[in-house]
N, C-alpha and C positions, 0 to 999 in steps of 0.2 A: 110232318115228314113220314112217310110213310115206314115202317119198319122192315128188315133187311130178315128175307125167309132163310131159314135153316133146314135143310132136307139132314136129320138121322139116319142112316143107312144101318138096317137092321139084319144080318144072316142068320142059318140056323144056329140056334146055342148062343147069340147075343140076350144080355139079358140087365143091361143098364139104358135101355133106350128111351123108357120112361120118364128115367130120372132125367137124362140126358134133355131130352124136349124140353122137359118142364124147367131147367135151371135157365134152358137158353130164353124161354119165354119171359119167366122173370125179371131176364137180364133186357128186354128189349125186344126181342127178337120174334119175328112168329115162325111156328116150327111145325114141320109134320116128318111124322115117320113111316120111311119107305123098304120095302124088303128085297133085297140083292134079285131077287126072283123078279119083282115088278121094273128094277133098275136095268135088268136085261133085257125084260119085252121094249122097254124105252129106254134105252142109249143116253138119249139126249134129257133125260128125266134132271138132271142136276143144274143145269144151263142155266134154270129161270132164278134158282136161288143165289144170294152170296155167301153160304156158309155149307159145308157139307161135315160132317162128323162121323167119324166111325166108332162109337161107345165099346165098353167094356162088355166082357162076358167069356163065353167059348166057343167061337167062332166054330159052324161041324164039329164040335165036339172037342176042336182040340185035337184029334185024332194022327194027323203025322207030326205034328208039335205045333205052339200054340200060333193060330191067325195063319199056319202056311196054307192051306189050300183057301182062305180067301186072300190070302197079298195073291197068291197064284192067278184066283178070277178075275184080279183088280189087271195084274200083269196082262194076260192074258186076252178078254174079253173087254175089259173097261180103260186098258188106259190110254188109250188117244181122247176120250171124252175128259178124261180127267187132268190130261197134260196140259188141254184147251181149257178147263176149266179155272186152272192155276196160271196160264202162261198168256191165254187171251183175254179172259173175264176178267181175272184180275181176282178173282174167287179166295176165299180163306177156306183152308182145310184144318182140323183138330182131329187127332188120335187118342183115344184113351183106352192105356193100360193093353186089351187086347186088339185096339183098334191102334197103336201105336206099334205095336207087334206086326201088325199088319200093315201099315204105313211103311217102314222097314224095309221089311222083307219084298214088300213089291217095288223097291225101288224109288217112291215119291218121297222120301227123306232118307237121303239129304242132300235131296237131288238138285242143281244146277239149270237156271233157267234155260231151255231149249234140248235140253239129255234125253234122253232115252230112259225107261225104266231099268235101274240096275242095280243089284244092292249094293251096298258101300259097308255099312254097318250089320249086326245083328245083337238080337236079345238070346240069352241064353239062359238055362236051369241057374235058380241062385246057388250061389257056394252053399248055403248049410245043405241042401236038397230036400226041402220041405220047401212047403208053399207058407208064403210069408202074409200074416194080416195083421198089420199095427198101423199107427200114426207115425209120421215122421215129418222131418223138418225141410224144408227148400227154399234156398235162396235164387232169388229170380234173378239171372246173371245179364251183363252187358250183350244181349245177342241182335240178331237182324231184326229179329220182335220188335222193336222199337215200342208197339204199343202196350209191351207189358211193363209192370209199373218196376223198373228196374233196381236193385237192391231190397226190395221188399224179404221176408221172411215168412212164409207160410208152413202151415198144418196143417195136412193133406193126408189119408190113411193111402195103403196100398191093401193089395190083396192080387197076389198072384204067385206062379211056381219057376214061370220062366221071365225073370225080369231082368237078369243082368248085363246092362249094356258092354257090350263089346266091340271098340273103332276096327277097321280097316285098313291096311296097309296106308290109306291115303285121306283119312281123317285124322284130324288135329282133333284134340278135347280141348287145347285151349283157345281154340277161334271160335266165332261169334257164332258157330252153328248150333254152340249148348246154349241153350236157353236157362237149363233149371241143373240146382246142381245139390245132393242131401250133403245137410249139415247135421253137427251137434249142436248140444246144448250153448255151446261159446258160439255159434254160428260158423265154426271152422269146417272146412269139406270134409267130411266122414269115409273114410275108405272103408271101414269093418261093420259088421252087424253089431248093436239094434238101429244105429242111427242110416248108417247105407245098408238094408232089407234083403240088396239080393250081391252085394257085393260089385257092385258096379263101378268098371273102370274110370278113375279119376272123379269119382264121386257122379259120372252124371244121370241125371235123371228125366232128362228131355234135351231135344233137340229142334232145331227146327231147317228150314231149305234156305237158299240161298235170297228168296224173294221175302220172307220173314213174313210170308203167309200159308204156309205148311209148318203146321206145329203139332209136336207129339210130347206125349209123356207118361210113363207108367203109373205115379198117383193117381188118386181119383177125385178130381174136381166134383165132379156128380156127385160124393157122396158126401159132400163139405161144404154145399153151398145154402144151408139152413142152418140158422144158428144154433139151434137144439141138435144138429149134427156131430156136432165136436163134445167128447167127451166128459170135460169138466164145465159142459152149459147148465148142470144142475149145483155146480158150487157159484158159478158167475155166468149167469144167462147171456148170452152172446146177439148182438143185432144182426139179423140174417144180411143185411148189407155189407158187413164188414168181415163176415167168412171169406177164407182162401178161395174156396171155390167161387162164389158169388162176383169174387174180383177178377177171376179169370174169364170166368162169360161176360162180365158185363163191358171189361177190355175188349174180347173179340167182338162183341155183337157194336161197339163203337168205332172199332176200327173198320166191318163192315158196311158201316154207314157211309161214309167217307167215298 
C-alpha cells in the first residue's frame, strides 16, 4: 500500500518542521516540507497529500501575537484550498503548539463542516505571564477523533508564552470538540499550574473540528516521539514505539490511510 504524503507547512520563524517530517515519516508516512512562500505560488500545492501540518515555532516572529499574521494568510489567501482540502478530500489537518495558534485563529477549528472561516475560540498569554517549558500530562478524551486511542494518558512537554485556551460564547468544553485535556498526577483535569502550564479553561489542551480530521493541540508531539525523548529515559529507557508522541503520528498517519 502505498503510503499517505504529508506536506509540513513551513513559514518564517517556524522552527519544529524537521522534527515534525521525520516523526510522521516514522510513523508511516512520507513527508516533505513546504514553505508558506512556495504554498502561495501554488494554491493547489496541498491537494495531492492526505495530511497537512502546521509545526511549532514563531510564526514571523510572533510579532502582533503568536500564529496571528499566518492564521491571517491562511484566512486570507489559502482558505478556500483549505476548506476543499478538509471538506472535499477528506484530508487530515494537525496543529502544533504554534500551528494550533494558528489553526484557531484563522477559523479552521472548530470549524463546522461547510462554515466559513471564523474564529470561535482563541489561545491567550498564560496566567503566570512567563513562557511555560515542562512535561505535562494528557488525557485523550472521548472526541470526533475517533482515531486517537481514547482514555489513554500521555507525557507531552510544552513550551510556549501564549497557550491558554479560551471557549467562545458558543463553545462547550464539554462536547466532543476537546480532544486532549491536562491532567494531574491522579489523572484528575488540572485547572492550575504546574500540571495545566498556561491556565487553560476547563483543563483543555486541544481540540479538534467537527469532522474529527482537524486536530490541534499546544503540547508537543514532535518533541516526544523518541524514546530517549522523555526525560527519565536514562533511569528507564523507553521503546520509541510506545512514546506519546510516536502514538499520535502513528494514529494520524493510519487514519490517513483509510
Amino acid at each position: 500500500m502505498i503510503p499517505p504524503h504529508a506536506v509540513v507547512v513551513k513559514a518564517p520563524g517556524t522552527n519544529c518542521d524537521v522534527e515534525t517530517a521525520d516523526a510522521l515519516m516514522r510513523a508511516g508516512a512520507s513527508a516533505s516540507v513546504h514553505t508558506t512562500h512556495e504554498w502561495l505560488e501554488d494554491p493547489e500545492l496541498i491537494l495531492g497529500a492526505r495530511i497537512v501540518v502546521f509545526p511549532g515555532g514563531f510564526a514571523h516572529g510572533d510579532d502582533v501575537a503568536s500564529a496571528r499574521i499566518l492564521a491571517s494568510l491562511l484566512r486570507a489567501r489559502l482558505g478556500p484550498v483549505l476548506r476543499r482540502f478538509v471538506d472535499q478530500e477528506g484530508g487530515h489537518v494537525l496543529g502544533i503548539c504554534n500551528g494550533f495558534q494558528a489553526l484557531v485563529k484563522a477559523g479552521l477549528l472548530p470549524r463546522e463542516r461547510g462554515q466559513d472561516l471564523a474564529q470561535r475560540v482563541t489561545v491567550v498569554h498564560n496566567d503566570s505571564g512567563r513562557y511555560a517549558c515542562r512535561w505535562v500530562r494528557l488525557r485523550v478524551e472521548a472526541s470526533r477523533c475517533a482515531w486517537l486511542p481514547r482514555g489513554e494518558v500521555w507525557d507531552m512537554p510544552v513550551g510556549h508564552g501564549e497557550g491558554k485556551f479560551v471557549p467562545g460564547a458558543d463553545f462547550d468544553t464539554k462536547s466532543e470538540l476537546v480532544a486532549f485535556r491536562y491532567v494531574d498526577a491522579n489523572g484528575d483535569d488540572a485547572q492550575t499550574a504546574p500540571a495545566n502550564p498556561n491556565g487553560s479553561i476547563d483543563a483543555v489542551a486541544g481540540i479538534c473540528d467537527e469532522s474529527g480530521r482537524v486536530l490541534g493541540l499546544m503540547p508537543h508531539p514532535d518533541r516526544s516521539y523518541l524514546g530517549y525523548h522523555h526525560p527519565l529515559a536514562l533511569i528507564a529507557p523507553r521503546d520509541d514505539d510506545e512514546t506519546s508522541g510516536s502514538k499520535l503520528f502513528r494514529a494520524l498517519v493510519n487514519a490517513a490511510s483509510r
